[in-house]
N, C-alpha and C positions, 0 to 999 in steps of 0.2 A: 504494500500500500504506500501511498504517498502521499505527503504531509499538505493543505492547504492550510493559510494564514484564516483566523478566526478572528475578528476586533467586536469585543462587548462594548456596548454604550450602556448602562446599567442603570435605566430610569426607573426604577421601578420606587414604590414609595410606600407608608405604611400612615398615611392620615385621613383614610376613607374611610367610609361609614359599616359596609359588609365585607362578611368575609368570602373574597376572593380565590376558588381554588384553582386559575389558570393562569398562567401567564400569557399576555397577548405579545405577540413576536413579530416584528420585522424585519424580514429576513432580506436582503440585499447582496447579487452578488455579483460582480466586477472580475476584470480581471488589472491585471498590476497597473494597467494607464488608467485605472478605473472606467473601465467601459463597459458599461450593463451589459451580462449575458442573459438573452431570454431562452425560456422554454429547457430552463437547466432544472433537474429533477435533484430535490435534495431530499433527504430522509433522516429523521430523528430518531433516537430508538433509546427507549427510558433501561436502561440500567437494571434496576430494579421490578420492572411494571414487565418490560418486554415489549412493552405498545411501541409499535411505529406508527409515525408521523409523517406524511410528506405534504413537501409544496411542489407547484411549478411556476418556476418564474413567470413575468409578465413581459411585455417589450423593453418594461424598465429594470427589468433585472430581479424583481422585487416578489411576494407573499407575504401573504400572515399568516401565521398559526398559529394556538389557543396550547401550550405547553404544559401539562398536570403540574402542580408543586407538586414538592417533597421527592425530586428524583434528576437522578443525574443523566442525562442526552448525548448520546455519540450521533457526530452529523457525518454524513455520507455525502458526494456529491457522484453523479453518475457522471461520466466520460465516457468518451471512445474505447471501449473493451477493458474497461475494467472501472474501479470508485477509488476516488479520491478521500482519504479520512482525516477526521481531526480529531485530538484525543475526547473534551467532552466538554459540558456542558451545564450548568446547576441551577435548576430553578428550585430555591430555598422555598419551605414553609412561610407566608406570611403570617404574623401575629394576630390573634385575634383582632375581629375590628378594622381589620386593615384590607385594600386593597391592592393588586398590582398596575402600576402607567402600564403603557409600552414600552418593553423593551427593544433594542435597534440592533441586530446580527448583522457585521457583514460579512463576508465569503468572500475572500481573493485568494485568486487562485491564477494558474497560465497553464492554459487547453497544451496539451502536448501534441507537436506535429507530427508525430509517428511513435507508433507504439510498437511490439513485438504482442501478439497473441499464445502468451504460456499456455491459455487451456485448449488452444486449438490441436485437433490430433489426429490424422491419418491411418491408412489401414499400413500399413508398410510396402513402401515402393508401388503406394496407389494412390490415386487422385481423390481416394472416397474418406468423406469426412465420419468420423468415428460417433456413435452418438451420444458419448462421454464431454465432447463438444456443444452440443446443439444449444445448453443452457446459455454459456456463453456466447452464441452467436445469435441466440435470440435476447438475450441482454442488449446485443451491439446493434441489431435493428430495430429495436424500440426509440433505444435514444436516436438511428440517424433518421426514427420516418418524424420525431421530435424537430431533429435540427434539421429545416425542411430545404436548406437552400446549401448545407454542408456537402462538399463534396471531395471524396478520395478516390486514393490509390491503392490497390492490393498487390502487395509484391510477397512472388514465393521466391525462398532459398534452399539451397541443395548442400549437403557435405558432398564434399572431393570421390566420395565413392563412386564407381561405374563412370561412363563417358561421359564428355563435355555435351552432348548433345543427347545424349538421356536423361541428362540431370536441367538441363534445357526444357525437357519437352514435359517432364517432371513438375518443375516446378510453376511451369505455366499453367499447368493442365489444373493444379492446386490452388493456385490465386484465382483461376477461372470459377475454380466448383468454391467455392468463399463468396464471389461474387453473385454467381447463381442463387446462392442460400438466401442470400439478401435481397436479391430482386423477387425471389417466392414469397417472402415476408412482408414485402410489400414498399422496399425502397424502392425509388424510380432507376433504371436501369442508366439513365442519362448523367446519374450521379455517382457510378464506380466505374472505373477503369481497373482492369486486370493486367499486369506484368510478370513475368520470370523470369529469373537473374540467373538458374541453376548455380554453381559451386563461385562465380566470381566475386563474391561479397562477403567474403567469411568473419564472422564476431570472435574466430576462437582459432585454437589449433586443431586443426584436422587431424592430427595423429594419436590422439585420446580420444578415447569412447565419450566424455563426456563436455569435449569440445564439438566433436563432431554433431552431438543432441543438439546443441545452441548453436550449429548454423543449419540445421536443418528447422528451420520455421517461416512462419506467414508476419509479415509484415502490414500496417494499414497507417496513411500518408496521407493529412488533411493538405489537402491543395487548393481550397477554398472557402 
């Protein structure tokens, strides 16, 4: 997982009339130029309670959500093939008599332009996607039929194993059926491009078993 910056504004106050068991939340999320990202799915999840909470941003970046006291919140942001986390989050019991302002959350965070697909998986030395995958690739078309104007690249990579032009036709054939998955689920086709790079891109040493694992995967490249 990977760390997003959290900023509390912490209005919350204790000289109202009832007592108050939610906290009302303003949830805001930007990225480092502070630029409102909309239609970003963020999820709260109480510690203690279990309940999740989600929002989806608006054009302005922005939600509310109604947070139980007396428990502590771990926020998720969803991205491209995997979530972003922060450690947590605590909406305190108010005192009797008391209720809670709104409190102001922001979210900053920087969209990563390409990611590496760990849960992605193959049958061995085939095109066909394993369906030990599917959860993760149905995670990855929710948020991009979300992000409606986002649009990538799928690049497959090959270890050094077999010919230059197996590993070629390999790794196409791979980025092609990823792409496929995603146009069934209902991304527009006009919004992913498919590549393979076969063996000329390696992360690692090809002469260990467990280098070779970490250049044999799928790659996805926000190019818009």
């Amino acid at each position: 997982m990977k760390t997003i910056t959290v900023i509390f504004y912490l209005l919350f106050f204790s000289n109202g009339f009832a007592q108050v068991q939610k906290a009302p939340l303003n949830v805001l999320v930007m990225d480092k130029t502070r630029t409102a990202i909309a239609n970003d799915k963020v999820t709260f999840t109480g510690r203690k309670s279990g309940k999740e909470f989600v929002g989806i941003t608006n054009q302005r970046g922005q939600f509310m959500v109604h947070l139980p006291a007396g428990d502590v919140y771990g926020i998720k942001v969803d991205v491209i093939g995997e979530e972003l986390d922060h450690s947590t989050f605590e909406v305190p019991t108010p005192p009797p008599g008391s209720e809670f302002n709104t409190v102001t959350l922001e979210i900053v965070y920087e969209l990563p332009t390409s990611i590496v697909l760990d849960d992605l998986h193959f049958s061995s030395g085939q095109a066909v996607i394993q369906s030990s995958s599917y959860k993760m690739l149905n995670e990855l078309s929710d948020y991009l039929v979300r992000k409606k104007t986002m649009k990538i690249r799928v690049e497959g990579h090959t270890d050094d194993a077999g010919s230059d032009a197996s590993n070629q036709e390999l790794s196409t054939k791979r980025a092609k059926a990823v792409r496929q998955y995603l146009i069934k689920k209902g991304v527009s086709a006009d919004r992913i491009s498919a590549l393979g790079f076969g063996e000329v891109h390696p992360i690692a040493d090809n002469t260990t078993p467990q280098g070779r694992a970490l250049n044999r995967r799928t790659e996805i490249h926000v190019i818009k």
